[in-house]
N, CA, C and O atoms as a GROMACS GRO file, in nm:
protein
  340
    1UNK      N    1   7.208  -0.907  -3.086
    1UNK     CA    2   7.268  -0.785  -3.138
    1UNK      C    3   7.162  -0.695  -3.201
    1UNK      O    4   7.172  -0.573  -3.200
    2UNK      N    5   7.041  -0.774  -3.264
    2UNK     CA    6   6.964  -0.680  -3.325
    2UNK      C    7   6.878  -0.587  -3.245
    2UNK      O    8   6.828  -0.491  -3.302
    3UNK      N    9   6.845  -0.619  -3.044
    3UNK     CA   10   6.797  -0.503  -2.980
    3UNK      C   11   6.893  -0.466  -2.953
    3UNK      O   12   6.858  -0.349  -2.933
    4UNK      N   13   7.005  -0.466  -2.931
    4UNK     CA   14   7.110  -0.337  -2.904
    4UNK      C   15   7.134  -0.239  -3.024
    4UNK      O   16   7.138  -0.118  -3.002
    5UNK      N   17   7.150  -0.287  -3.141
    5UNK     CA   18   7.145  -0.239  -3.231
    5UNK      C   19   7.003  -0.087  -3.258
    5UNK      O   20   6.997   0.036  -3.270
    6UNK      N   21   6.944  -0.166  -3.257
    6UNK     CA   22   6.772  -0.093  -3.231
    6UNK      C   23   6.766   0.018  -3.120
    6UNK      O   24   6.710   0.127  -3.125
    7UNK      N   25   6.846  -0.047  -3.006
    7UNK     CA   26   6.870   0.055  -2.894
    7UNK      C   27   6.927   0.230  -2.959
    7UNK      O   28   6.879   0.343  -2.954
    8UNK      N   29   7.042   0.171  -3.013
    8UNK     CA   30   7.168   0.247  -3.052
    8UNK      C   31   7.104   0.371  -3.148
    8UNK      O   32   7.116   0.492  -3.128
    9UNK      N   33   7.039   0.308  -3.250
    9UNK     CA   34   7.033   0.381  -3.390
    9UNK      C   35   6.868   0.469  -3.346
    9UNK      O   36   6.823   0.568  -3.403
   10UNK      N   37   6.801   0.384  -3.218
   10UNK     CA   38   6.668   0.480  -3.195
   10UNK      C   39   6.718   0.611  -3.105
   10UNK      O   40   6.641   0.705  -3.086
   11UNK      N   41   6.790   0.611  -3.077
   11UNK     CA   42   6.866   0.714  -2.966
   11UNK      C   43   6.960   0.787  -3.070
   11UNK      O   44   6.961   0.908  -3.045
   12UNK      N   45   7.002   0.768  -3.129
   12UNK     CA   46   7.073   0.896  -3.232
   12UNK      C   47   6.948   0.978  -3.366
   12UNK      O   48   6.954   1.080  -3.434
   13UNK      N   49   6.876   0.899  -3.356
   13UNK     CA   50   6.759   0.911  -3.401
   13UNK      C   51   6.655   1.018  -3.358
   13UNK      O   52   6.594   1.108  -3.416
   14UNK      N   53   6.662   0.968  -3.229
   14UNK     CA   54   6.569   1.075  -3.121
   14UNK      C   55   6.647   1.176  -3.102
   14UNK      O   56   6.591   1.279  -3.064
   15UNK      N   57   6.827   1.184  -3.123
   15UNK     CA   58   6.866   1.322  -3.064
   15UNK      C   59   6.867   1.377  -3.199
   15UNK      O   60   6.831   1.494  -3.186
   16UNK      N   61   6.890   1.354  -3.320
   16UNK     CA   62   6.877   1.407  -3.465
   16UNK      C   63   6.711   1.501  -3.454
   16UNK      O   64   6.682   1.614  -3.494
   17UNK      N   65   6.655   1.431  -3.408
   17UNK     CA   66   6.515   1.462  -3.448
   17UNK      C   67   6.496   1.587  -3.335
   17UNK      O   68   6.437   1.690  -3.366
   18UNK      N   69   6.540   1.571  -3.232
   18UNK     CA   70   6.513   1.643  -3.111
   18UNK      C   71   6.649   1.790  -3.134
   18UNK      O   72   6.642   1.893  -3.067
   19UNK      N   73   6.730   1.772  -3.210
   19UNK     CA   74   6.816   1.894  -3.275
   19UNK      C   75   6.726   1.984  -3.387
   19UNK      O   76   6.756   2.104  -3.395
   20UNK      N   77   6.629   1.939  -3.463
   20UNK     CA   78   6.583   1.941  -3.557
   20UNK      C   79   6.429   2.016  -3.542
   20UNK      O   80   6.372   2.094  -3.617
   21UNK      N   81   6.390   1.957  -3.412
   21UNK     CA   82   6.274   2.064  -3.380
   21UNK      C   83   6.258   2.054  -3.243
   21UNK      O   84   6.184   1.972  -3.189
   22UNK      N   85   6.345   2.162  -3.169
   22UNK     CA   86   6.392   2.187  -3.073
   22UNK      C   87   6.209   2.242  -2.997
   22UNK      O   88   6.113   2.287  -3.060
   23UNK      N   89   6.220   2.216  -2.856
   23UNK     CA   90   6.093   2.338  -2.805
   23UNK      C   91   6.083   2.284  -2.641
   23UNK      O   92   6.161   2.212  -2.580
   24UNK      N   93   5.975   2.338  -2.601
   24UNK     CA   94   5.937   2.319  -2.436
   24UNK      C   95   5.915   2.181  -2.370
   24UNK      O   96   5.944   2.124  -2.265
   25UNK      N   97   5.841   2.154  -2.504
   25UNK     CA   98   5.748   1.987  -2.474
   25UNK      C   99   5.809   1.894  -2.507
   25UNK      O  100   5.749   1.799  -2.558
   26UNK      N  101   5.941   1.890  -2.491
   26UNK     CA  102   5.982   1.737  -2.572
   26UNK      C  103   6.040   1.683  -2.478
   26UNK      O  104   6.083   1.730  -2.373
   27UNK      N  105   6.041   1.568  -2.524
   27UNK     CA  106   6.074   1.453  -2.384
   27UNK      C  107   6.183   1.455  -2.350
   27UNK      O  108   6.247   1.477  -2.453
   28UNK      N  109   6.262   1.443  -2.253
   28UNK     CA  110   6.322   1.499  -2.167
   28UNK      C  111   6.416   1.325  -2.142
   28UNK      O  112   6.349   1.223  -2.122
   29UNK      N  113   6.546   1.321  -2.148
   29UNK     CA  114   6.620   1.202  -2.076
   29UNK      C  115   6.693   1.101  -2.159
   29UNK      O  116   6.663   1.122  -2.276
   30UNK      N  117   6.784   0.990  -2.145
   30UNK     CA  118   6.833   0.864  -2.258
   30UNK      C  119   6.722   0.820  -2.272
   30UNK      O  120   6.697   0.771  -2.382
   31UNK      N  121   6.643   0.819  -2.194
   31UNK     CA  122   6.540   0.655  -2.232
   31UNK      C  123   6.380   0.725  -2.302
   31UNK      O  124   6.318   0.652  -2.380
   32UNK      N  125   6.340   0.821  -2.281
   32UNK     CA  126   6.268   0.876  -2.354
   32UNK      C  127   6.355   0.946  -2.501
   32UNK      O  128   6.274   0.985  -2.585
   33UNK      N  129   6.414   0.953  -2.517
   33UNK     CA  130   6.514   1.023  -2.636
   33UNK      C  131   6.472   0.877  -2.720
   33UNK      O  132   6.396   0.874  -2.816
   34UNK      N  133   6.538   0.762  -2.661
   34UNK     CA  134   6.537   0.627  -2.730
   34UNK      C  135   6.423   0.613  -2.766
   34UNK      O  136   6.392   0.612  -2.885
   35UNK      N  137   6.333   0.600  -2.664
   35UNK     CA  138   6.168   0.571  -2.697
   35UNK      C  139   6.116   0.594  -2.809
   35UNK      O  140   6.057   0.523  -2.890
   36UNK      N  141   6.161   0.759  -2.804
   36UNK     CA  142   6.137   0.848  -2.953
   36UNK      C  143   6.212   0.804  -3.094
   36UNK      O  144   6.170   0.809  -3.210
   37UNK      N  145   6.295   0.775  -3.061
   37UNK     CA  146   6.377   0.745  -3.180
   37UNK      C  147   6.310   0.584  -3.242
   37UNK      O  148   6.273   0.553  -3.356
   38UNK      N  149   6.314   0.527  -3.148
   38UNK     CA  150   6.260   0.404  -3.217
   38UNK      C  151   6.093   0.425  -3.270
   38UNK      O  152   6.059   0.416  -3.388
   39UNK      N  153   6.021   0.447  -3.180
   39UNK     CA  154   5.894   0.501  -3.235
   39UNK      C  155   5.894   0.539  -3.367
   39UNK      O  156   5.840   0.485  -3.464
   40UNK      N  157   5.968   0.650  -3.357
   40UNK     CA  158   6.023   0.713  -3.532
   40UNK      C  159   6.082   0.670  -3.630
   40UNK      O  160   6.097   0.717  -3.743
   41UNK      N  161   6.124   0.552  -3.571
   41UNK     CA  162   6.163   0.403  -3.696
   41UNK      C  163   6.047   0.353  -3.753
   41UNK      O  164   6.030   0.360  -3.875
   42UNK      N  165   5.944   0.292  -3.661
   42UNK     CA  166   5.828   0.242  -3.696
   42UNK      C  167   5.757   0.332  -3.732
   42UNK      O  168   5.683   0.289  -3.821
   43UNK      N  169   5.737   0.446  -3.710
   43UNK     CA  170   5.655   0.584  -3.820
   43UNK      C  171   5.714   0.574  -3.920
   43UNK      O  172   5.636   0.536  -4.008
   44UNK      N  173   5.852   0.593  -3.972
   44UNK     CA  174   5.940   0.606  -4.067
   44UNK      C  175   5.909   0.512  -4.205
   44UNK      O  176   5.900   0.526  -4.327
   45UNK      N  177   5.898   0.402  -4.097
   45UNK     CA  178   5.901   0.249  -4.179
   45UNK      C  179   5.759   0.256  -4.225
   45UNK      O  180   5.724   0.240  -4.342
   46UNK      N  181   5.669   0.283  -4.109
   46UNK     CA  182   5.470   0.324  -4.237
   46UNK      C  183   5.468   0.405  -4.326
   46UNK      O  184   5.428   0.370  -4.437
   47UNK      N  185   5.512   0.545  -4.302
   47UNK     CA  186   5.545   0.657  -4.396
   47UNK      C  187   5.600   0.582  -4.528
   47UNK      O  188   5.533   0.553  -4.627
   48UNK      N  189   5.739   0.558  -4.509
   48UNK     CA  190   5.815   0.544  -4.642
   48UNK      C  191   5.734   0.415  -4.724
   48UNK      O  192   5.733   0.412  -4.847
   49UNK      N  193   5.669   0.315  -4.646
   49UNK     CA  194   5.593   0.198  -4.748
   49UNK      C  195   5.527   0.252  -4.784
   49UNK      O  196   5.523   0.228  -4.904
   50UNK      N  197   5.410   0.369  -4.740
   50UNK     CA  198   5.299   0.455  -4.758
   50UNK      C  199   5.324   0.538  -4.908
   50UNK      O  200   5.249   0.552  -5.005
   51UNK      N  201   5.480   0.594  -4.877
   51UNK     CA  202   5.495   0.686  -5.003
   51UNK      C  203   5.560   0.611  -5.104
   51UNK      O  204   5.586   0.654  -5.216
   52UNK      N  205   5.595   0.455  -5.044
   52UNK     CA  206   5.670   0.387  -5.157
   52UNK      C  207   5.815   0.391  -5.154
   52UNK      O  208   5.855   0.363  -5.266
   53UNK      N  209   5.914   0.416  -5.070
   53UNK     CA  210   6.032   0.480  -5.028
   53UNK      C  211   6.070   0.307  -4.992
   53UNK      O  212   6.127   0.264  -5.092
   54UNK      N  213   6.062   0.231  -4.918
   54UNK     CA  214   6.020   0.105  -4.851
   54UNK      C  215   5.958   0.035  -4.933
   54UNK      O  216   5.856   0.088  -4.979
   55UNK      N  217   5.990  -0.100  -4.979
   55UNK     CA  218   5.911  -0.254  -4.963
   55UNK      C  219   5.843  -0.318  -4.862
   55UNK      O  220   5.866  -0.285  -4.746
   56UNK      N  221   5.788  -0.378  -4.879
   56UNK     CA  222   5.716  -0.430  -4.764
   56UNK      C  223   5.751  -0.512  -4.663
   56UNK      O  224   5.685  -0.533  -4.561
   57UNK      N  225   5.902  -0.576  -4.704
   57UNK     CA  226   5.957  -0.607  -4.591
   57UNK      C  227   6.130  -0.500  -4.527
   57UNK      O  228   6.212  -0.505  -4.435
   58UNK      N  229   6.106  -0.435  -4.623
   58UNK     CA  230   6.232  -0.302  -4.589
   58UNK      C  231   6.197  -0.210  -4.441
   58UNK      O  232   6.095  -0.142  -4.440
   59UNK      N  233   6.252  -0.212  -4.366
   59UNK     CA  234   6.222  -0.090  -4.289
   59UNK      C  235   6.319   0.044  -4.285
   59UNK      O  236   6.428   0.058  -4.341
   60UNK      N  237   6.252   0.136  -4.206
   60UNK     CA  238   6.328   0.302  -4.208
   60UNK      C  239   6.478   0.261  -4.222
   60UNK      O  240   6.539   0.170  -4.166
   61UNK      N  241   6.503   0.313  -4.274
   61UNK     CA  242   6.661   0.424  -4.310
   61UNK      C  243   6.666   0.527  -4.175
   61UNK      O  244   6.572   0.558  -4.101
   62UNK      N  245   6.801   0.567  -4.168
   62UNK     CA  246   6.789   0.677  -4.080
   62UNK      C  247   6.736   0.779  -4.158
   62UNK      O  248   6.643   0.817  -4.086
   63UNK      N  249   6.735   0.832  -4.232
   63UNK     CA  250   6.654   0.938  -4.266
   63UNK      C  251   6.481   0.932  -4.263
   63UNK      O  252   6.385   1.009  -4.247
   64UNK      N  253   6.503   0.819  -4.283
   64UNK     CA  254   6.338   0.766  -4.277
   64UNK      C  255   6.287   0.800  -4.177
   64UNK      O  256   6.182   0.861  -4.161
   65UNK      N  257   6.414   0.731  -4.045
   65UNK     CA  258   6.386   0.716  -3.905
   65UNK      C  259   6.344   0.863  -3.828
   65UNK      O  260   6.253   0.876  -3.747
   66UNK      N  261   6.459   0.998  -3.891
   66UNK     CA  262   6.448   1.119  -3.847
   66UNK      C  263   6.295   1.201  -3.910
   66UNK      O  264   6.226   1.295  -3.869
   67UNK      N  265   6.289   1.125  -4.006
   67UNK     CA  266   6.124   1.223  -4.049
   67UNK      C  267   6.043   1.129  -3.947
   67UNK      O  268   6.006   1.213  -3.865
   68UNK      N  269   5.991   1.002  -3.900
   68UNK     CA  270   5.900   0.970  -3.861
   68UNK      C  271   5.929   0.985  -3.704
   68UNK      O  272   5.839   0.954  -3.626
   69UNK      N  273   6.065   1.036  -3.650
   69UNK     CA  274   6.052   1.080  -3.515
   69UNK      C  275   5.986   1.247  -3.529
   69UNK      O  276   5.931   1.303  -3.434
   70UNK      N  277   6.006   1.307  -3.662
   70UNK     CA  278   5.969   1.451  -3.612
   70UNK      C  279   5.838   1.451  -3.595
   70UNK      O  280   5.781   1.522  -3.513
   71UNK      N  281   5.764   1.343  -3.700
   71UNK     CA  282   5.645   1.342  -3.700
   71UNK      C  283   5.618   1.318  -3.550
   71UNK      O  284   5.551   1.406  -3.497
   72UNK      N  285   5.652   1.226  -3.481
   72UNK     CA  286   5.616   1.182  -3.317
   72UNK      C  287   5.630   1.322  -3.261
   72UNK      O  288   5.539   1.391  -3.216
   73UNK      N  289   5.751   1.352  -3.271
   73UNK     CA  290   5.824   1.498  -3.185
   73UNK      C  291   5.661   1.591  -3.174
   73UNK      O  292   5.599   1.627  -3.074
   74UNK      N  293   5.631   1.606  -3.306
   74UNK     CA  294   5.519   1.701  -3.364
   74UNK      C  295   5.415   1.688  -3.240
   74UNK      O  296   5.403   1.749  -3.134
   75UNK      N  297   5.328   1.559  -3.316
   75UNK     CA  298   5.241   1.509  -3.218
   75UNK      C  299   5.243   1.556  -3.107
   75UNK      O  300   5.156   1.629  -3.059
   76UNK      N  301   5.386   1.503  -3.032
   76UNK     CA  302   5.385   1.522  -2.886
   76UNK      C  303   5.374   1.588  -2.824
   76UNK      O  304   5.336   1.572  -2.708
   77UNK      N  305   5.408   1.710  -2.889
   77UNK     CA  306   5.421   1.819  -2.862
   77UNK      C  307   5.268   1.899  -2.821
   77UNK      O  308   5.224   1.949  -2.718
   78UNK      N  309   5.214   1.880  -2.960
   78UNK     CA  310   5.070   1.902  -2.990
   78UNK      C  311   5.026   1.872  -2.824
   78UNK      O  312   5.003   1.970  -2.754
   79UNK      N  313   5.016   1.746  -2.770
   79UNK     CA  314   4.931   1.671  -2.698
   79UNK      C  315   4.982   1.737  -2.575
   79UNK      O  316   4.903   1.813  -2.520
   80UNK      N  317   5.116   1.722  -2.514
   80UNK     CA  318   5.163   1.764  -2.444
   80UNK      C  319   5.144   1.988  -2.388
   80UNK      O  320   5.150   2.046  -2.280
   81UNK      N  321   5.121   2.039  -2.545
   81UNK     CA  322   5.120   2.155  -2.516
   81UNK      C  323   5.003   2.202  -2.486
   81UNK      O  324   4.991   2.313  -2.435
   82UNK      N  325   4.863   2.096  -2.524
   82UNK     CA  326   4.748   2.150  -2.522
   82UNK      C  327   4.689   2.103  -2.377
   82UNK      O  328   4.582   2.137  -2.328
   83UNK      N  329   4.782   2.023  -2.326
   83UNK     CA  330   4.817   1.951  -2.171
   83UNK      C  331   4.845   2.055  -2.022
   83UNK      O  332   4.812   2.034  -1.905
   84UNK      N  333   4.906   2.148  -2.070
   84UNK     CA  334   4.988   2.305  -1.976
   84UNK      C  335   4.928   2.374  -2.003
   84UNK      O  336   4.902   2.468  -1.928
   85UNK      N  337   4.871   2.360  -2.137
   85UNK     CA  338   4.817   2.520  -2.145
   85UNK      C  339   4.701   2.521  -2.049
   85UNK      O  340   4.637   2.625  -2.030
   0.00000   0.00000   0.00000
């Protein structure tokens, strides 16, 4: 239950985040949406131990989860836009 679970909450995650900073370069589909979202758990989860938000065995919150996908979103974007141009 705990990768379906993981499935579930990285994919509402990735579309929160992907509502949130909408643009050209963002990944595109369910399974990249998910990708992102979970990614942005594990950003979430370094961030918040980083700022102290998290224990060391706590991981992301969804809110946690939606700042460390924007952070990815960001990135990706970055990489991806300097990619076309």
């Amino acid at each position: 239950m705990g990768i379906l679970w993981t499935i579930i909450v990285g994919f509402v995650v990735g579309i929160v985040a992907k509502f949130i900073m909408p643009g050209r370069n963002e990944p595109q589909g369910f399974i990249l949406t998910t990708i992102l979202g979970i990614i942005g758990m594990f950003v979430g989860t370094y961030l918040g131990q980083l700022v102290g938000w998290y224990g060391p065995n706590d991981g992301a919150r969804f809110i946690g989860g939606v700042v460390g996908a924007c952070v990815v979103l960001l990135i990706y974007g970055m990489i991806a836009g300097r990619r076309t141009a």
